[in-house]
N, C-alpha and C positions, 0 to 999 in steps of 0.2 A: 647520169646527170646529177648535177648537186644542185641541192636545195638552196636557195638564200633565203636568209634568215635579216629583215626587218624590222630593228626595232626605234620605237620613238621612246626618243629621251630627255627628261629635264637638262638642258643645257648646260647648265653649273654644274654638274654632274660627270661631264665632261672634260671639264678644267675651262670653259669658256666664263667669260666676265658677266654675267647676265643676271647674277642676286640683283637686290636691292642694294647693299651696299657697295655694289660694282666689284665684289671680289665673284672669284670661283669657290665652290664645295666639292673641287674634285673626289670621288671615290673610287677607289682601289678597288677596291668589290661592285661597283659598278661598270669599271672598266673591263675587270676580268669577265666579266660576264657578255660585253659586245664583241670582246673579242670574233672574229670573224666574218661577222654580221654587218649590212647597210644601217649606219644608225642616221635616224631623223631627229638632229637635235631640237628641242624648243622651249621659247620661253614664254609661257601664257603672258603674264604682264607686258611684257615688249612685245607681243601681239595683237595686246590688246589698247597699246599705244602709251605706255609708260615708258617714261626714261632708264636709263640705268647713268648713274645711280637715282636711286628714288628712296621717297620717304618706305618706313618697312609699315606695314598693313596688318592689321587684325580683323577678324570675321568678331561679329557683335551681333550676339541676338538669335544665332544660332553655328549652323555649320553649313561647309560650300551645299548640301542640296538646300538646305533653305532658304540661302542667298539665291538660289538658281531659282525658287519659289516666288521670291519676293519678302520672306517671312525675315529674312536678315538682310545684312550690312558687311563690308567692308571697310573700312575706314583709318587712314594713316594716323602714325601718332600725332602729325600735327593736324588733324582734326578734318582733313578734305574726304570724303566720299570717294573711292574708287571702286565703286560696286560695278560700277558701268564697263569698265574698263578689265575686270577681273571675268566676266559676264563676256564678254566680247571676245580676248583672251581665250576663254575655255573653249568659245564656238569656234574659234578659229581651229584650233589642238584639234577638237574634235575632226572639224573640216578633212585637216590634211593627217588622221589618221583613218577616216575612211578613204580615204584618194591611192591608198595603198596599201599592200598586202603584208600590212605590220601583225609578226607573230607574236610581240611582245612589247610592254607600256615601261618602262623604268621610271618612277617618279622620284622627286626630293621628297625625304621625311621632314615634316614639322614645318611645310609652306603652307601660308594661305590658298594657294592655288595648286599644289602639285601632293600633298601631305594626304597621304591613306588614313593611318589611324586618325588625322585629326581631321580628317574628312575634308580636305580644301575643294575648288569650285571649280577648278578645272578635273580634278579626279573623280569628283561627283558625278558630273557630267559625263566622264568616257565611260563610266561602270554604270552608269543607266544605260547605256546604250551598248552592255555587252562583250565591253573591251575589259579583260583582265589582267591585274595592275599589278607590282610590284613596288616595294619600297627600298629606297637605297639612302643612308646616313648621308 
């Protein structure tokens, strides 16, 4: 019997439209890597009920566990609050990476929401709770 291999993954990543600025960040090394596996694409912000396109967002005040604390902020450059929505987003991800037997997290680098080294709010979020994560350009 062969194993399947599920993995959830930042959407733009994929080649789908779902940044902020309604492009894709397809990666090649992201791709090579689902190769043969069930991928769960997802895009925290459009989960958590932003448009695409949308204003692009900055975490303020601290990094995504902080903002998951309360001790930060999200907020677009034209100045609106999307802490709520980024927060929302992440529980969602979360949601439906426990709903199944995902071996593996692929995230976007340098996202407010999906970004490891920069600690966004939705990766905060899965790695508090034990899911271990990957960065893809």
């Amino acid at each position: 019997m062969v194993a399947i291999r599920i993995v959830l993954v930042s959407a733009c990543l994929t080649g789908l439209r779902t940044r902020y600025d309604g492009r894709s960040k397809t990666s090649t090394a992201c791709l090579q890597r689902l190769e043969g596996a069930i991928w769960l694409p997802v895009c925290p912000e459009q989960l958590g009920g932003l448009a695409t396109p949308r204003c692009a967002a900055n975490l303020i005040g601290g990094n995504g566990a902080d903002v998951l604390r309360g001790r930060a902020t999200v907020i677009c450059t034209d100045g609106i609050d999307v802490t709520h929505q980024f927060i929302t987003g992440a529980e969602q991800v979360l949601a439906i990476a426990r709903s199944q037997p995902v071996s593996s997290i692929f995230l976007k680098t340098r996202s407010p929401s999906c970004g490891i080294s920069t600690l966004g709010v939705t990766a905060a979020l899965l790695a508090e709770n034990g899911f271990v994560l990957e960065e893809f350009e």
